[in-house]
C-alpha positions in Angstrom: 51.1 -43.7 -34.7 48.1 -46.1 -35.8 46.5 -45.9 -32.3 47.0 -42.1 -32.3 45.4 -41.8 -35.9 42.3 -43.8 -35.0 41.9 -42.2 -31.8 41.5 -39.2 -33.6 39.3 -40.9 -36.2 37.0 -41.2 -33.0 36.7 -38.3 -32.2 35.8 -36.4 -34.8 33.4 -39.0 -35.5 31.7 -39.0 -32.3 31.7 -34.8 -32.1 30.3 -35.2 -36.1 27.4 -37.4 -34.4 26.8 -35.0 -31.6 26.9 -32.1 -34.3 23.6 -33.6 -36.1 21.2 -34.1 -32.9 18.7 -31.4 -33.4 16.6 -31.0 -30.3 12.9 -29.8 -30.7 12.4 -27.4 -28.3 8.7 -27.2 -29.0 6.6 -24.5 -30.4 6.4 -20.8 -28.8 4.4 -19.4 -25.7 3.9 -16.2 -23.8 5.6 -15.8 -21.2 3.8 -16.1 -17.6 3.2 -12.4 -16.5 2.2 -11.2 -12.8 -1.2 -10.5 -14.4 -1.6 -14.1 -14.7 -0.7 -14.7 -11.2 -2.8 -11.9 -9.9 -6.1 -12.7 -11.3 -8.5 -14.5 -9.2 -10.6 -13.6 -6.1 -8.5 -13.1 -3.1 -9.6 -13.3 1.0 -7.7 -11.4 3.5 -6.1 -13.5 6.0 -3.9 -10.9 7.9 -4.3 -7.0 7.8 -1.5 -4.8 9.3 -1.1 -1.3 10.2 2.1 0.0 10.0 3.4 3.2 11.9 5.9 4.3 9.3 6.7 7.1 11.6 7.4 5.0 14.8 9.0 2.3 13.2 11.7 4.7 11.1 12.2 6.3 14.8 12.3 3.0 16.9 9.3 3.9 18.3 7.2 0.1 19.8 4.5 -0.3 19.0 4.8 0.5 15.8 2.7 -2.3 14.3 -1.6 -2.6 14.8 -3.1 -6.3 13.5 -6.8 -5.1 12.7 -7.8 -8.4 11.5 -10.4 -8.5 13.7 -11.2 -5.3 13.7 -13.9 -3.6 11.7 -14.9 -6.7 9.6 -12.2 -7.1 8.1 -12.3 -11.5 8.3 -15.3 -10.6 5.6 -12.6 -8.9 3.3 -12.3 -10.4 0.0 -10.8 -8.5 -3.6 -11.0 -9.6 -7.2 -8.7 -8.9 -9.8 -10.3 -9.4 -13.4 -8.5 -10.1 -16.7 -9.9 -10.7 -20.3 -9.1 -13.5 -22.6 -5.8 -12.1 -23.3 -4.2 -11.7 -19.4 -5.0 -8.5 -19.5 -6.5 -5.9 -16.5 -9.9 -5.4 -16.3 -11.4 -4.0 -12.9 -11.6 -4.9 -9.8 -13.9 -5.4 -6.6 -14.0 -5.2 -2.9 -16.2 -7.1 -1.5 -17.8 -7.4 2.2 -18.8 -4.7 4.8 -15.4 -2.9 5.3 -14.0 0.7 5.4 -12.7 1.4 2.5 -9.1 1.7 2.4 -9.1 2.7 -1.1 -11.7 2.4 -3.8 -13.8 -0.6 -3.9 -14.2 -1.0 -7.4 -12.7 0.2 -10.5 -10.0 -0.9 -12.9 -6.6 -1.8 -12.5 -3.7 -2.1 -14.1 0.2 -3.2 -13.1 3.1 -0.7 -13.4 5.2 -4.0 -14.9 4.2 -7.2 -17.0 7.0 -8.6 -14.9 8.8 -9.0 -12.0 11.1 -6.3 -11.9 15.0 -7.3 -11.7 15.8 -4.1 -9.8 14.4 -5.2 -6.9 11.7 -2.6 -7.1 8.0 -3.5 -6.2 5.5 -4.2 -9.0 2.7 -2.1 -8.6 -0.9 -2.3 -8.9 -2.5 1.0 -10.2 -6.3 1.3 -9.4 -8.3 3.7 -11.8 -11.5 5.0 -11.5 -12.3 5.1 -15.4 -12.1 2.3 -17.6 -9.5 4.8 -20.0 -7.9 4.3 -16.9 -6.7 8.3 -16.9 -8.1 8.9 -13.3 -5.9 7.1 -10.8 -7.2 6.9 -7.3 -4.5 4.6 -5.5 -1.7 2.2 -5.8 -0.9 -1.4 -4.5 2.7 -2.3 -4.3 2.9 -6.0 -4.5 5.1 -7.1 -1.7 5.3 -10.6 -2.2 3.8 -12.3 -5.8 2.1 -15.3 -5.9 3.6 -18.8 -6.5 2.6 -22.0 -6.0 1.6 -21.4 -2.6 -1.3 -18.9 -3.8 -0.5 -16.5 -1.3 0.4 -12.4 -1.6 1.1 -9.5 0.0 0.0 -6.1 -0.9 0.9 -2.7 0.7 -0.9 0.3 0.5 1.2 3.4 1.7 -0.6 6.9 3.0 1.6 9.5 2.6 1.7 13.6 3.2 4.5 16.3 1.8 6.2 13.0 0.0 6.6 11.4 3.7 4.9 7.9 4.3 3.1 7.6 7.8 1.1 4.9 7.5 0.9 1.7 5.6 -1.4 -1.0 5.3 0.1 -4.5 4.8 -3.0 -7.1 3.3 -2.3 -10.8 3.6 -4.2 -12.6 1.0 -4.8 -16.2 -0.3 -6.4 -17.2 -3.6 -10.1 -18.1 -3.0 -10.5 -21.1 -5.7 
């Protein structure tokens, strides 16, 4: 009965002691957001065309590298944010057909990496109100700690996609 008693003497003791450990977790930040991740100056290392017809019919080939085509090894983008992380505008630079706008503003359909599995977009804008959208940018594949990402750019007629354009990128420091 005496070894029982002080057996539970010890452990309400020892759970009393683990009760008063308070552990600091520090002070507050923001969260990291994609915009974070995004901003920088980017140089394509791989761009692919994308049959969307022949590949949802099993058509081959339905893929065209064009890397080497039309300049595209000059290809370089930068995605500007102010002081806050948040979306400025954007460049193109080097002597390439334009795929979509070559500068204007931008903005991201999601602070976040959606947990739908949807893509993130990145809406392009004309007008610094950014009311005049001109194209979108689903990112395919976000940056890490490998400072690489993938960016898609879909062409589409009567709601059906035909083409696509897949850019390769890595972070120019």
């Amino acid at each position: 009965m005496k070894c029982k008693s002080i057996y539970w003497l010890a452990v309400v003791v020892s759970l009393s002691a683990i009760g008063c450990d308070n552990i600091d977790d520090g002070s507050y930040v923001d969260p990291i957001t994609i915009y974070e991740k995004v901003n920088g100056n980017w140089a394509l290392t791989n761009l692919k065309m994308v049959d969307e017809f022949a590949k949802a019919n099993a058509i081959e080939p339905n893929e065209e590298n064009l890397n080497s085509y039309f300049n595209y090894e000059d290809f370089k983008i930068n995605f500007s944010v102010d002081d806050k992380n948040r979306p400025t505008s954007y460049e193109v630079k080097g002597n390439v057909p334009p795929l979509f706008a070559p500068k204007g503003y931008w903005e991201l359909s999601s602070d976040f990496q959606q947990t739908n599995a949807s893509a993130v977009k990145i809406l392009l804008y004309s007008d610094a109100q950014k009311t005049q959208k001109t194209d979108e940018l689903r990112v395919i594949s976000v940056p890490g700690k490998n400072e690489e990402m993938q960016l898609q750019l879909m062409r589409s007629s009567g709601g059906s996609a035909f083409v696509s354009y897949v850019f390769k990128l890595s972070a120019v420091n």
